[in-house]
N, C-alpha and C positions, 0 to 999 in steps of 0.2 A: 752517507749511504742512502741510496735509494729504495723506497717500499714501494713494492711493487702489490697494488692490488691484489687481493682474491677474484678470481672469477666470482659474477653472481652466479648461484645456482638455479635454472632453469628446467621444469619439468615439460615435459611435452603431453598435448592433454588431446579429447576430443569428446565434441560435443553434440548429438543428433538432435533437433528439434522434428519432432511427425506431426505438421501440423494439419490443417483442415486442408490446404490447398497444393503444399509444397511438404519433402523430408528434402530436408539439408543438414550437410555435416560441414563442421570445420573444426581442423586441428591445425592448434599454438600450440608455441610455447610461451610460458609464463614466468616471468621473474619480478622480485618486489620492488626495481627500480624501474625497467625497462618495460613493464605489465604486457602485455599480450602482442604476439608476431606473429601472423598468418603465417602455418606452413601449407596447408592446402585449403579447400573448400569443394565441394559437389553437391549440386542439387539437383529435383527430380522430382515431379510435379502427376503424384499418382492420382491425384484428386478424390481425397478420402472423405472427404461431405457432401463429396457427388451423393444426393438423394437422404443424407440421412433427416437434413427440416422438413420432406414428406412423410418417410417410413418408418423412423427411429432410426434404420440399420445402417453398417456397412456396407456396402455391397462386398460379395463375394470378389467381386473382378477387382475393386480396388483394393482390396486387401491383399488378394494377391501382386499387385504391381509394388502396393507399400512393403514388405514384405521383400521380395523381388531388391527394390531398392536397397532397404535395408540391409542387407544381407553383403552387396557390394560397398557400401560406405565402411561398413564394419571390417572390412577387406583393404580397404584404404587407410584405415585408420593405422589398422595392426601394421599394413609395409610401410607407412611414414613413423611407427614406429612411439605413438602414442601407448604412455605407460597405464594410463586411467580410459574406460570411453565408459560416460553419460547417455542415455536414451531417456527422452521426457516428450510423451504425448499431451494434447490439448484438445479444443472443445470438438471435433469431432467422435474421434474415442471417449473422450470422456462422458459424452450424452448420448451413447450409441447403444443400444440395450445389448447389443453385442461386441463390447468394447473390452470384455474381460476374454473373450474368445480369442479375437484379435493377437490379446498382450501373451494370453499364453500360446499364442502360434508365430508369435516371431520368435519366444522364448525357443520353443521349441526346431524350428528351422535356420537359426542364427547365433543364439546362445545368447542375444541379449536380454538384459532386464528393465523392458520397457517399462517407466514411471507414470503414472497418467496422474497430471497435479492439474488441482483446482485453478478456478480464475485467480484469486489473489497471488497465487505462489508463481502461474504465469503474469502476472504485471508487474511482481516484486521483480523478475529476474528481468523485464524490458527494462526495467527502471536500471536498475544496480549495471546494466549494461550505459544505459544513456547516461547516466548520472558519471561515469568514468568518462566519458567524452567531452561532455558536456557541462559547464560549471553553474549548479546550481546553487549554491549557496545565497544568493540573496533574491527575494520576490517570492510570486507562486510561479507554476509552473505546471501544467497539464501535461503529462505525457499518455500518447494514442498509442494503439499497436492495433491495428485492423487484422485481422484474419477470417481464413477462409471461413470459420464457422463465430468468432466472437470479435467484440470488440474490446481491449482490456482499455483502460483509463486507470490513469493514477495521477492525483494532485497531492504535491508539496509545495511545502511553505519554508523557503528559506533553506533547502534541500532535505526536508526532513517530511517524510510522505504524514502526509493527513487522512487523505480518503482513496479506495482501491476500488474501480465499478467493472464488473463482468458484464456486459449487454449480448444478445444473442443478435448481432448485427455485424456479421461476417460477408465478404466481399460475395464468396460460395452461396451462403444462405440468401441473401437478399438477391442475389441475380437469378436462383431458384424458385424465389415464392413470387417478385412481383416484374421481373423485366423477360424472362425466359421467352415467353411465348408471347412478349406484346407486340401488339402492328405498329404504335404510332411510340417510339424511339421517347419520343420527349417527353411527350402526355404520361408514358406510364415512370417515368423519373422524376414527373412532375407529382405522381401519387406517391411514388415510395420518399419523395422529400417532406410530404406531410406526413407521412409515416414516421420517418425519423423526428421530425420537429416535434410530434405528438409525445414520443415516446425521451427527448430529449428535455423537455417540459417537466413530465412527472419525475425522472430520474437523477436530473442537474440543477437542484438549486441553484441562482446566481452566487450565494450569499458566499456556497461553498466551493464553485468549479469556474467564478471570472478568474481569466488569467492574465497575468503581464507579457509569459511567455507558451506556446504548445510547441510539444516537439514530438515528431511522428516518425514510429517506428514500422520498418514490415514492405513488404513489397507493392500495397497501395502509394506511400510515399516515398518510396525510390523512384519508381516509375514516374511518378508525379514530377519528382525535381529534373529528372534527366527530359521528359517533354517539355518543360518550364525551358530547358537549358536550350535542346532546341530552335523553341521558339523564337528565343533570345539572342539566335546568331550564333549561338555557342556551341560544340561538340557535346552530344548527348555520350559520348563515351568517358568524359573526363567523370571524375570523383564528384557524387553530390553531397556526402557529405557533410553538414553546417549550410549547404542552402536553403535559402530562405524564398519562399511563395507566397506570394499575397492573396487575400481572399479574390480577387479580382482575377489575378492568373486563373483559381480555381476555379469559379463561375465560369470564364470562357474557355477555358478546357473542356468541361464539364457541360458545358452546352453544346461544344464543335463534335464530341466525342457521342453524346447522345442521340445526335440528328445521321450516325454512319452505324451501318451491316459491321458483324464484327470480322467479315470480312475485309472489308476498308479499314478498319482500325489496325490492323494487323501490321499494314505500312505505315503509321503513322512513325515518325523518327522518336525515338526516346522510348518507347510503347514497347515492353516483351510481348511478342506477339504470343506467348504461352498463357497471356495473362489478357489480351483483346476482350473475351468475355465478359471480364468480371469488375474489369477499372472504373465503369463506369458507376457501379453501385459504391465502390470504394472512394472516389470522389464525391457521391452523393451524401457519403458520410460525414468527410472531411470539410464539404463545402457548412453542411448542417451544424455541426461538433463547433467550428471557428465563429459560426453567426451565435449557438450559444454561450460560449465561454464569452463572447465578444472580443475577440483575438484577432489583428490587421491581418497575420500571417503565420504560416507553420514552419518552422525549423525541420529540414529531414535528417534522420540519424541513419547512417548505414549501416549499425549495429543495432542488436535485436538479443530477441532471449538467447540465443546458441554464448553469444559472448558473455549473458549472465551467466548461465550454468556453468561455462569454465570460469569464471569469475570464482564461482561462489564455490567450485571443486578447489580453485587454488587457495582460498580462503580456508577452506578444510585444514591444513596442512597447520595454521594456527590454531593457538588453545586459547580461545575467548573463556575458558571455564579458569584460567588460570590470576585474572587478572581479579581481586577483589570486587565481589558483587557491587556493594554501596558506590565503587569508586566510578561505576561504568553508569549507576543511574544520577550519580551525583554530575558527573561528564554531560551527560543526556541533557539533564536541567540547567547545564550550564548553555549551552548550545542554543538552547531554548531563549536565554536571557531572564531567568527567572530570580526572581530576588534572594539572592541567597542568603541572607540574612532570617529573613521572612520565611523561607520554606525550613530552615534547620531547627528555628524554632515552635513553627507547628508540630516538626519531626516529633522534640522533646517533648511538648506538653500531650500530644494523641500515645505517644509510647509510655507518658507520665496517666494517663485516663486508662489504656489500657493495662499496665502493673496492678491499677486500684481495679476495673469493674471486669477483668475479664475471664476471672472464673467466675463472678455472679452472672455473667453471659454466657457460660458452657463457653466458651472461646478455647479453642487448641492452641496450644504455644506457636506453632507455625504462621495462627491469623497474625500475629506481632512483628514478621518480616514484610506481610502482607501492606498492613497499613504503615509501614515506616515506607517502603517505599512509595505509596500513594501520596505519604504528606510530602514527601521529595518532590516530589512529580503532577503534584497537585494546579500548580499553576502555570505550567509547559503552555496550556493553549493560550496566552495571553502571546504569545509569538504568533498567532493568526491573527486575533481582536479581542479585544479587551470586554468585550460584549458575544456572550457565549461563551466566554472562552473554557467553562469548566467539560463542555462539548468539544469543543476540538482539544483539549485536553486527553480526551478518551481517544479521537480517534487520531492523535499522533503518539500516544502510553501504543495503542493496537498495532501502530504501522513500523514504531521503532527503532531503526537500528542497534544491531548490540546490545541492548537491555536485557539482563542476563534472567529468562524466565522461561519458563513451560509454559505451552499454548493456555494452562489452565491457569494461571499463574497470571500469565497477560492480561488474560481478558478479567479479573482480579481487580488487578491492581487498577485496571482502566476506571473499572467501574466505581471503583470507590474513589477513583479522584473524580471522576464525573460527576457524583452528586456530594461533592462535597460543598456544590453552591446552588443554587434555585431549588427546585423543587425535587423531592426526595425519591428514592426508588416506587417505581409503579410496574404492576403487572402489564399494562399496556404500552411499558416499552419493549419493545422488541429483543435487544441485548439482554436486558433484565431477566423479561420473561422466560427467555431460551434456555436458564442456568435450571440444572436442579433444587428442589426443596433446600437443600443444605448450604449451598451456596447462595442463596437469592438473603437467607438468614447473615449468613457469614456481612454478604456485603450490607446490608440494612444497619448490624451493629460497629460493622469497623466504619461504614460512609456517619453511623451517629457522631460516634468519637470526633472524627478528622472533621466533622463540620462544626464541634465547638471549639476543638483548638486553632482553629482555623479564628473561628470568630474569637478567641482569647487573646488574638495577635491583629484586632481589627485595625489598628493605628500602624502596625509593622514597627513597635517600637521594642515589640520583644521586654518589655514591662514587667507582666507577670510571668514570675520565677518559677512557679511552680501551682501545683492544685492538690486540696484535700477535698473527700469526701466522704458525706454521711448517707448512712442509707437506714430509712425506716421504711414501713408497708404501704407508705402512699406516697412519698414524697421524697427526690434523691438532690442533696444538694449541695452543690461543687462548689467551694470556698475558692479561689483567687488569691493566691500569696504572693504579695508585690517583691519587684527584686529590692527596693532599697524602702525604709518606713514613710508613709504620711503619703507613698505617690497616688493621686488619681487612678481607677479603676472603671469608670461609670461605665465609658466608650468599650472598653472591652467586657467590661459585663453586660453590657447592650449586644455588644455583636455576639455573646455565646451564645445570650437568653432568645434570640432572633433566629437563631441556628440550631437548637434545641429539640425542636419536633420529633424529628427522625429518633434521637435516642429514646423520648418519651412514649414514644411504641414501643419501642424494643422493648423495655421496661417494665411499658403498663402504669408508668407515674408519673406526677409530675417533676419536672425538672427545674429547679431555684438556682441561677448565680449570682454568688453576691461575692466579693472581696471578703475577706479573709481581716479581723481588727488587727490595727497593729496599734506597737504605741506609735507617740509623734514621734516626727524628726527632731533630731537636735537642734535648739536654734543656734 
C-alpha cells in the first residue's frame, strides 16, 4: 500500500515594514518544511525622515504619501488573500515627537495597527530574517541593516546574538545633516567618514564587534552587490543574494559615486535611481563599519525585517510555553558548550544556599527559579572567551533565543549570572543601576549565593555534596560536606572564601568556609 503524504499546511501571511526611507509589503506563505514563498511584494518610498534629524517632526506631506501607501499594500495584501497583516514602524516614527499622531492616523484612515518597535526588536527581526538564510552557526558574525534613519547592528557568536547597537546613522539622516548642501562631493564624505570613525571608536569595542564574517541587510547593500555585479561584467538584474563585496569594491564605489551630481548617479547600472541621493552616505557607512570590525568583505542578504516579522508571526502559531522551562535553558547551555557537569552542580549547591539563607534574606520564593536559572546559564559566555566571559554571559542570557522569560525576568537572570565572577554589583554600572530599589537587592543576594557555589565547585569536580549553615550576630559560616569521607576541600573552600564579598554585604558579616569534619576514610 502506498502512503500518500499530508499536504503541509501553509498559511498565507503579510508583512509591512514603514521605514525611514521606504514602506514595503510582502506576502508568503509559510510552511514548517518549505518556510517562506514570495507571493507578492510592493514598495514605495514616501521618504518619512525627510527632515525629521532637523525638526524632530514628520512632515505633514509625508505622512500623507506614507499613509497613502499604506492604505494600497493593505489592499494588496487582503486580494492575495493574506489571513494575518503585521505593520511595524522604525526610527523615523519612532523619534518623531509626532510619531503617535502618525500611528493613530493610519489607524484611523486604513484600519491598521501600526507597531513602532524599538532598535533591538528591529535588529532582532534583521537578524532572525538573515540567520534563516544564512548559516550562522559557527564564528562571530556582525549583521548591518542601514536605514533611512538608524543603523541596527547585531553580533553573534556561533549564531547565538551577544550584542544589539541602535546608532542614529541612517542613509536619510547622514545625507541631511552633512552631504545635502556640500559643493565639494568628496571633501564633505571625507568629514562625514571621520564622523563615522569617531563615533564608531566610542561604540564598537574591537574586543566585542571583530568579525569573521558581516552580513548586510537593507537597500544600501542591495544596491551595493547589484553595482558590484555590474561592475564585474555581470547582469545587475540577476539575484545578489549571498554576494560577497570586498572592502576595496567599496572604497572605489564609494569614491567614483562621491565625485558625481546625483544626477549622474541616477544612470549608474545597478544604482535604484530612487535611492541616487542617499547611497552615498550608506556606503560611507559600510566602507567605515568593515574598516572597524576589520572585515575583508560584506555578505549581502536580500532579506530584511519584513521576512522577520513573518518569520516571527509564523512562529506565533507554536506554543514555546508548552515545552518545560528548565529544558529550553538547559538546551540554551548546551548550545553554548557549557560544562554541564559543572553548571548542574553549582545549580544544586546555590539552590542548596538558598533553602538555608533565603528567608534570613526576605527572599520571595520566585528569587529561587531566578538563580537556578542563573547557575544553569552562568557560564554560556565562555562560548565568546574565556576572559570576560561572566560579560558576555549577560549579554547572550539578554539576546537569547527561546529562553522562556519575561523582559523582567531576562534581564534577572543576566544579571546575576554576570556577576557571579569579578567584581560584584555596582551602582555605576549602567544595567545595574537602571533596576529598581528591590531588584538591584534581589540581584546583590541571589549574584552572593551563585558566586560561592560557583566557588564550591572551583576544581569542577562536583566534591562537595552539600552545605550547612550557622548563623550568629557577626559571623555566618557555611560548613562544606564532602561527597565521600577524608576528600580534600581546601581548593573549593578557597574558591567560596575568594567569592564571598558580595554575600558579606548582604549580610552585614562576616562570612567563614570551612569543610564540614568528617571521620576518616576507611582504610
Amino acid at each position: 500500500m502506498t502512503v500518500v503524504p499530508l499536504p503541509e499546511r501553509r498559511e498565507r501571511l503579510a508583512a509591512i515594514d514603514v521605514g525611514s526611507n521606504s514602506v514595503r509589503l510582502l506576502v508568503a506563505e509559510y510552511g514548517p518544511h518549505s518556510g517562506l514563498t514570495v507571493v507578492d511584494e510592493v514598495k514605495e518610498q514616501p521618504r518619512l525622515a525627510h527632515g525629521v534629524a532637523q525638526t524632530g517632526r514628520l512632515h505633514p506631506d509625508a505622512m500623507e504619501r506614507a499613509i497613502e501607501a499604506l492604505g494600497r499594500m493593505k489592499n494588496v495584501a487582503e486580494r492575495r488573500g493574506a489571513s494575518r497583516i503585521q505593520a511595524v514602524a522604525t526610527s523615523a516614527v519612532r523619534e518623531a515627537v509626532n510619531g503617535g499622531e502618525f500611528v493613530a492616523r493610519v489607524q484611523a484612515a486604513t484600519g491598521l495597527d501600526l507597531r513602532i518597535i524599538d532598535g533591538d526588536t528591529e535588529a532582532a527581526l534583521s537578524y532572525r530574517s538573515v540567520a534563516h538564510h544564512f548559516p550562522l552557526e559557527v564564528g562571530r558574525t556582525v549583521v548591518a541593516d542601514i536605514g533611512g534613519g538608524s543603523l541596527e547592528l547585531i553580533c553573534a557568536v556561533d549564531g547565538l546574538i551577544e550584542h544589539t547597537l541602535s546608532l542614529p546613522l541612517g542613509a536619510v539622516r547622514l545625507t541631511e545633516l552633512h552631504l545635502a548642501d556640500a559643493d565639494d562631493g568628496r571633501k564633505a564624505v571625507a568629514r562625514l567618514r571621520d564622523h563615522l570613525r569617531r563615533q564608531f571608536r566610542r561604540k564598537l569595542p574591537l574586543r566585542d564587534w571583530a568579525a569573521l564574517t558581516v552580513i548586510g541587510s537593507g537597500g544600501s547593500f542591495t544596491n551595493l552587490g547589484r553595482m558590484s555585479a555590474a561592475r564585474r561584467g555581470l547582469s545587475p538584474e540577476d539575484p545578489v543574494h549571498g554576494t560577497a563585496v570586498t572592502v576595496s569594491e567599496v572604497e572605489h564605489l564609494l569614491e567614483w559615486l562621491a565625485g558625481m551630481s546625483p544626477e549622474r548617479r541616477r544612470t549608474v547600472p545597478g544604482l535604484n535611481p530612487m535611492r541616487a541621493d542617499i547611497i552615498v552616505a550608506g556606503l560611507a557607512v559600510t566602507a567605515e563599519l568593515l574598516a572597524r570590525v576589520e572585515a575583508r568583505e560584506v555578505k549581502v542578504s536580500a532579506f530584511g525585517l519584513r521576512e522577520g516579522l513573518l518569520l516571527e508571526m509564523a512562529g506565533a502559531e507554536a506554543s514555546p510555553a508548552a515545552v518545560e522551562p528548565l529544558r529550553l535553558i538547559r538546551e540554551f547551555a548546551e548550545r553554548c558548550h557549557s560544562d554541564r557537569r559543572h553548571v548542574e552542580h553549582v545549580r544544586e549547591l546555590a539552590l542548596n544556599l538558598f533553602d538555608l539563607l533565603g528567608d534570613k534574606l526576605d527572599a520571595a520564593p520566585e528569587e529561587r527559579g531566578i538563580l537556578e536559572a542563573a547557575a544553569l546559564l552562568h557560564d554560556v559566555g565562555q562560548l565568546v572567551s574565556y576572559q570576560r566571559h561572566h560579560r558576555h554571559s549577560y549579554q547572550l542570557i539578554l539576546h537569547g533565543d527561546r529562553l522562556p522569560f519575561s523582559p523582567r525576568e531576562r534581564q534577572l537572570v543576566a544579571l546575576v549570572a554576570r556577576y557571579h565572577h569579578g567584581k560584584g554589583p555596582k551602582k555605576r554600572h549602567e544595567e545595574f543601576a537602571a533596576l529598581p530599589d528591590g531588584d538591584r537587592a534581589l540581584v546583590r543576594r541571589l549574584a552572593g549565593m551563585l558566586r560561592i557555589a560557583e566557588g564550591l565547585d572551583r576544581g569542577h569536580t562536583a566534591i562537595v555534596e552539600k552545605v550547612a549553615v550557622e548563623l550568629c550576630p557577626t559571623r555566618l559560616t557555611i560548613k562544606a560536606i564532602p561527597r565521600f569521607a577524608g576528600a580534600d576541600l581546601s581548593l573549593e573552600c578557597w574558591g567560596a572564601t575568594e567569592q564571598a564579598r558580595v554575600l558579606e554585604k548582604v549580610f552585614a558579616r562576616e562570612i567563614v568556609v570551612e569543610a564540614a569534619p568528617t571521620a576518616p576514610a576507611p582504610a
